[in-house]
N, C-alpha and C positions, 0 to 999 in steps of 0.2 A: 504493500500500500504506500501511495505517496504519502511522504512526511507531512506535508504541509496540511492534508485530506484526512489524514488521523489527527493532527491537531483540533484543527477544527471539529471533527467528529466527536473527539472525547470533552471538546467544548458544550456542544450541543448537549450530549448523553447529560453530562456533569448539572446544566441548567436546566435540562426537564423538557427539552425542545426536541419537536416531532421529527425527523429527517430520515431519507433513504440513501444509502450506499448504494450505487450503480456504476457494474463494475464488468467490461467486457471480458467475457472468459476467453481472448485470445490474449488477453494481457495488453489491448493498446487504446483503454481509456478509463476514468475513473472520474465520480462525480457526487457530489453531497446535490439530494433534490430535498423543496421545503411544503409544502402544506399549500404555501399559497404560489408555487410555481418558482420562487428563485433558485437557481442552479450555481452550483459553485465547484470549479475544476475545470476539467475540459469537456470540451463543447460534446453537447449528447443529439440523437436522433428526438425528434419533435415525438416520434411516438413511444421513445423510452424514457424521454422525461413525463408525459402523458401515464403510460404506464406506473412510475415511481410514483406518484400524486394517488393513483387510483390504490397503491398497494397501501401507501400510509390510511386511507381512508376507511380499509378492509381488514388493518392490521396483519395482513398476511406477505411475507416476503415470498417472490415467485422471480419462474426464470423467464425470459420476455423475449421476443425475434421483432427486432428494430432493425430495418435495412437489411444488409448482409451481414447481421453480427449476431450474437446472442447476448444478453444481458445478462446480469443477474441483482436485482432488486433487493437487497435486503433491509428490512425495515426494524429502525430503533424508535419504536413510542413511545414515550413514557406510560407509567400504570394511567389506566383507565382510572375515575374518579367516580366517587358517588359522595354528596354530599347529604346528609340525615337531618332533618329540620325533627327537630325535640328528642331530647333525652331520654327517651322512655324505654319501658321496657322493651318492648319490641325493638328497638334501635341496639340495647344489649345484645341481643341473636345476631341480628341482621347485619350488623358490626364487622361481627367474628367472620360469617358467613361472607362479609362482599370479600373480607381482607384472606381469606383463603382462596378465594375466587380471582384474585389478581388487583384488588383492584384499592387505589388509596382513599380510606375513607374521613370525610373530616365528618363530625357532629356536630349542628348548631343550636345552640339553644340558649336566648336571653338569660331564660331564669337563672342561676346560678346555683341553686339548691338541689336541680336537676342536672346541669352540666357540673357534672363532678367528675374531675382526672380520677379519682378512684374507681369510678364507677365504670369508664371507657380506660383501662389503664394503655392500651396499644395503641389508641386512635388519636387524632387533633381533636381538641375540643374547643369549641368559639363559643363565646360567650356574645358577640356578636347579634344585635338585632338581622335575622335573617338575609333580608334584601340588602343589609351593608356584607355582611359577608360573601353573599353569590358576587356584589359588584367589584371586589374585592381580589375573587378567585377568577372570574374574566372566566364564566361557565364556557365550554367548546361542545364540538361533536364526539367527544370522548368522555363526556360526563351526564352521568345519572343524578335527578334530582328526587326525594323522595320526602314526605311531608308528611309527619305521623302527630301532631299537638293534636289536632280536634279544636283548636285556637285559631277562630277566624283570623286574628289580633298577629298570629307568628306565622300562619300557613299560608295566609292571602300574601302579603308582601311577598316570600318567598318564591311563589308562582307564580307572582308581575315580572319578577325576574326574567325566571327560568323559561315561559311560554315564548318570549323575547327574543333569547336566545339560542344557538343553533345544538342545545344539547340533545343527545339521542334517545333519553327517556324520561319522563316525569310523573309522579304517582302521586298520589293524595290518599288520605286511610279518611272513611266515614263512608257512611250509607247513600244509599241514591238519594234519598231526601235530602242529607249534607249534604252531598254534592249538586245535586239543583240549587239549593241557597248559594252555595258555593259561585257558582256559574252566574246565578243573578248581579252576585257581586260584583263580581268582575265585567260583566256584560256595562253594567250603571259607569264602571270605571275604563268605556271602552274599548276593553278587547276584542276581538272581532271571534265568530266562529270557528273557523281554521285554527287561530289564537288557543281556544278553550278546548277545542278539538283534540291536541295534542298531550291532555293529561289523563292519564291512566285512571279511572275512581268508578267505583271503586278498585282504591289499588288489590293489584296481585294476582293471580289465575287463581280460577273457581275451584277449588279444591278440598272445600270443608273445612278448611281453616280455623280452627277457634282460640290453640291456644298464641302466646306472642310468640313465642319458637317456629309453632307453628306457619302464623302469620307472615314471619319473617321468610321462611322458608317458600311462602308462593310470593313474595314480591321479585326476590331474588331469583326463583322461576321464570315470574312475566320480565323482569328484568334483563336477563339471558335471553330469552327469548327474542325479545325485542333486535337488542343486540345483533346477536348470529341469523337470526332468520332474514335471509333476503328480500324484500320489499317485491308485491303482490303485483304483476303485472297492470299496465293502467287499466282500467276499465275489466278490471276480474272482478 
């Protein structure tokens, strides 16, 4: 690897920042690609930089035929994110369960009686009013947002955020009733349908759920889900 291409790369890693190694496997070019299309190294085919973009977004590194060459795409992401709006028990499970699953999980929760580093001993804890922390963490398409108070007051601002933003899941805990009020909400405060469209509620796949372990374990389900399953042809 060129020296200057592994600096830079163990830069990237080191910050948290998304980028692709693409790298000819005849050995006559090499290149850092970015999320939003800057190329750095020598100069790459328009459809294996195309390609490195489509792999960071997939999380999958693959080998690629650009021109008369073959590529090889390897992709450095950082962990995936889920950030947990209240302290609760369910968030105890759910916790354990994202941070086995890959993925870094912060907790936010005003209260301070509830966000207790005892209580999350592995995880970030924010004390943080909700909507300051999402604007804070600069939510991506790499991050799950998930909102378990039952607190108009902590769960609403959280989801002004997150709907906003280009994250790829967002879940809310309450019944279809809560979440119609829910929806009214936000609706009086603008958001559009599309907008409200994109929240999970009730969160989790239907699985009988009752107890918080339980609970935790279908949100993390539809979570996953979400994630890995390919997007539904138009008009299916």
């Amino acid at each position: 690897m060129q020296r200057a291409i592994l600096d830079r790369l163990n830069g990237d890693r080191a910050a948290d920042r998304a980028v692709a190694l693409v790298t000819a496997l005849d050995g006559g070019g090499q290149a850092l690609v970015y999320p939003d299309g800057e190329v750095a190294g020598d100069a790459l085919p328009e459809a294996a930089a195309q390609a490195a973009q489509d792999a960071l977004r997939a999380d999958r590194s693959q080998q690629v035929e650009a021109g008369p060459e073959t590529w090889f795409v390897h992709v450095h992401n950082p962990a995936a994110r889920m950030v947990i709006v209240g302290a609760v028990h369910i968030t105890q499970a759910l916790a354990g369960m994202a941070e086995a699953a890959g993925y870094s999980v912060i907790v936010c929760d005003p209260r301070r009686a509830f966000a207790d580093d005892a209580r999350f001993p592995a995880v970030e804890v924010s004390t943080e009013w909700p909507d300051d922390a999402l604007n804070r963490l600069v939510p991506d398409h790499r991050t799950a947002v998930v909102t378990l108070t039952h607190d108009p007051k902590i769960d609403d601002p959280a989801l002004e955020v997150a709907v906003r933003a280009p994250v790829f899941y967002i879940g809310a805990l309450g019944s279809r009733r809560t979440h119609g009020k829910r929806l009214e909400r936000l609706r009086e405060k603008g958001f559009s349908e599309d907008e409200l469209g994109r929240i999970h509620a009730p969160i989790g796949l239907a699985i009988g759920a009752r107890s918080p372990a339980e609970i935790a374990v279908s949100i993390m389900a539809e979570v996953t889900q979400v994630r890995r399953r390919p997007p539904a042809p138009a008009g299916s």
